[in-house]
FIMAR-868079 format. One record per residue: residue number from 1; y, x, z of N, C-alpha, C in turn. Coordinates in nm, 4 decimals. Layout:
BEGIN
   num       n.py       n.px       n.pz      ca.py      ca.px      ca.pz       c.py       c.px       c.pz
   NUM          Y          X          Z          Y          X          Z          Y          X          Z
...
END
This chain:
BEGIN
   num       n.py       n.px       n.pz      ca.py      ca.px      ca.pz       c.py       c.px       c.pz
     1    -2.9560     1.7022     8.9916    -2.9745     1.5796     9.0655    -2.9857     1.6133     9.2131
     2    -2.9031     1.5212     9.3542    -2.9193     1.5300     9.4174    -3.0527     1.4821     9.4779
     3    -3.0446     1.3741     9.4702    -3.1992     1.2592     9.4722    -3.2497     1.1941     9.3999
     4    -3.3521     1.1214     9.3970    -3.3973     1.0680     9.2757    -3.3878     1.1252     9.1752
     5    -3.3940     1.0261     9.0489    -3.4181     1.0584     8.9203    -3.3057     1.0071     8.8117
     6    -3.3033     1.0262     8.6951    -3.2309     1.0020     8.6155    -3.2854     1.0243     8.4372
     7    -3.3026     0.9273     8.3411    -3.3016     0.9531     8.2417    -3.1399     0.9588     8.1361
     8    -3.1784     1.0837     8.0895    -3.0630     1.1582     7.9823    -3.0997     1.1420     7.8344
     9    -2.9598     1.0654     7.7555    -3.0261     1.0640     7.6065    -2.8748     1.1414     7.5594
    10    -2.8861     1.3135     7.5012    -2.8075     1.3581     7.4668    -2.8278     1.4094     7.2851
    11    -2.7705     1.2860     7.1849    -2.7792     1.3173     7.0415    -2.9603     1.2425     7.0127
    12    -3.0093     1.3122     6.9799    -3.1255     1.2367     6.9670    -3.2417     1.3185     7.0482
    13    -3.2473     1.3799     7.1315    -3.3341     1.4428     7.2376    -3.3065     1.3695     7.3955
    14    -3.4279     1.3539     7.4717    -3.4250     1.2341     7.5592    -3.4584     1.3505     7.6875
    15    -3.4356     1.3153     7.8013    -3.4481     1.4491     7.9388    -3.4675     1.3087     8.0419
    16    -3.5408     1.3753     8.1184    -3.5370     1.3035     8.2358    -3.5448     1.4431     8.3877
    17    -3.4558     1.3868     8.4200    -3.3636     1.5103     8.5744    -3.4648     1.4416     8.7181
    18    -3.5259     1.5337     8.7779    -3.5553     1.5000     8.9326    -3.4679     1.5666     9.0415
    19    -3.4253     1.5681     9.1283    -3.4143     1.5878     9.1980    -3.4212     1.7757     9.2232
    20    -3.2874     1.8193     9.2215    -3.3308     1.9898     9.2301    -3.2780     2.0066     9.0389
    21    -3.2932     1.9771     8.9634    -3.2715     1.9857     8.8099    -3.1073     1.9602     8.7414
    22    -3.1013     2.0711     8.6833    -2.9504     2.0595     8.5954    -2.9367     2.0173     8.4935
    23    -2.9086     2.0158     8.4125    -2.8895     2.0076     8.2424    -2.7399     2.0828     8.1873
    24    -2.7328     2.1198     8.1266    -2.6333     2.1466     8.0293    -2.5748     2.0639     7.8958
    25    -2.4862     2.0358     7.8664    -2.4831     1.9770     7.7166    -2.3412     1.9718     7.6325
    26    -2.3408     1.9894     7.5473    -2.2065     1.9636     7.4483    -2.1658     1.7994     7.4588
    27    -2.0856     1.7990     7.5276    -2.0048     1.6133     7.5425    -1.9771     1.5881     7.4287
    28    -1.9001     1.6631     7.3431    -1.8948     1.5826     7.1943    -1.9737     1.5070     7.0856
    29    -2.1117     1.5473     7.1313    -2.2482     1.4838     7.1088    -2.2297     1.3419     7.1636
    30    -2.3416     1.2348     7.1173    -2.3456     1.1178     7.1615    -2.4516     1.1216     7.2873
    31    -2.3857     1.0597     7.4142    -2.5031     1.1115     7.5428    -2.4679     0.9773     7.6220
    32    -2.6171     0.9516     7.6851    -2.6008     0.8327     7.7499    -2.6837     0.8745     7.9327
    33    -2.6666     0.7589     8.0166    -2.7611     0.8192     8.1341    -2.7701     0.7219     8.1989
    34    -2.9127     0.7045     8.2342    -2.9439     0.5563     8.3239    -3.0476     0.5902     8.4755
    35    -2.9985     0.5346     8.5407    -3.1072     0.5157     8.6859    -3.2578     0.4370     8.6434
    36    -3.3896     0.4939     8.5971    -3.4629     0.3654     8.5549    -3.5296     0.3625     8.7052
    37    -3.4734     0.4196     8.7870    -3.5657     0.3276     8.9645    -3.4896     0.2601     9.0021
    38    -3.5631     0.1970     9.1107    -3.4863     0.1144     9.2372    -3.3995     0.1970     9.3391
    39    -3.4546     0.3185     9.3414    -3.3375     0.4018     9.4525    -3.2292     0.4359     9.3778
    40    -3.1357     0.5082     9.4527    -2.9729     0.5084     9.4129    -2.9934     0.6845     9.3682
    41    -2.9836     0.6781     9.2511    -2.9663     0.8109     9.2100    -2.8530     0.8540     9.1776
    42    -2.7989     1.0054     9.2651    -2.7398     1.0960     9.3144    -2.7172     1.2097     9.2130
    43    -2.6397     1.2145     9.1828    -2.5828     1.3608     9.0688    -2.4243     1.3798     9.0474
    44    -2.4441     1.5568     9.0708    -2.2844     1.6007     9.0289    -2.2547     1.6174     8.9175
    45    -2.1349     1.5671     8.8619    -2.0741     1.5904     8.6960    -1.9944     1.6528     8.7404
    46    -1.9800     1.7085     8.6838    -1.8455     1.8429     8.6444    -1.8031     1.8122     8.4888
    47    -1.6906     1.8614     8.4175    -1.6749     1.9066     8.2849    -1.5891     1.9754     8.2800
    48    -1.5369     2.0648     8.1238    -1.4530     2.1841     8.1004    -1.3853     2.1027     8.0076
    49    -1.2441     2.1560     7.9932    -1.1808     2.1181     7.8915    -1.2413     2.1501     7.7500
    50    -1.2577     2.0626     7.6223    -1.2796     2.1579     7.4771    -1.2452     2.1840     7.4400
    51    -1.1295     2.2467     7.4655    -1.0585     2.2895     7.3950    -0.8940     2.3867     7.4499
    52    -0.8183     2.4647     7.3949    -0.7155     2.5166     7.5005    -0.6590     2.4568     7.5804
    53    -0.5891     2.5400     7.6902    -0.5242     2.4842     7.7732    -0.3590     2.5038     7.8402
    54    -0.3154     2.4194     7.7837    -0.1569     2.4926     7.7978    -0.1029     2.5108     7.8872
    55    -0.0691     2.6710     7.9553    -0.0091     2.6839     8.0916     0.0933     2.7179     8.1583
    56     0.1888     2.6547     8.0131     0.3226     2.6565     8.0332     0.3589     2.5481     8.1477
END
């Protein structure tokens, strides 16, 4: 998280991210993510492919 906060529901385990905090997770899992403040919360996503990658 850049700023603020953020609650994470990845499968059935729940995270909440401040500011400074990463997470990791398998996307193929069921995952959800909500702002529960009034400020504008700030975070980088990235993802990897799951699978090969053809480089023809």
């Amino acid at each position: 998280m850049s700023s603020s906060k953020s609650k994470y529901k990845i499968g059935d385990e729940k995270y909440v991210l401040k500011q400074g905090d990463s997470i990791y997770f398998d996307s193929t899992k069921p995952h959800a993510f909500r702002n529960p403040g009034k400020d504008t919360a700030v975070a980088i996503w990235t993802g990897t492919p799951w699978g090969p990658v053809d480089e023809s």
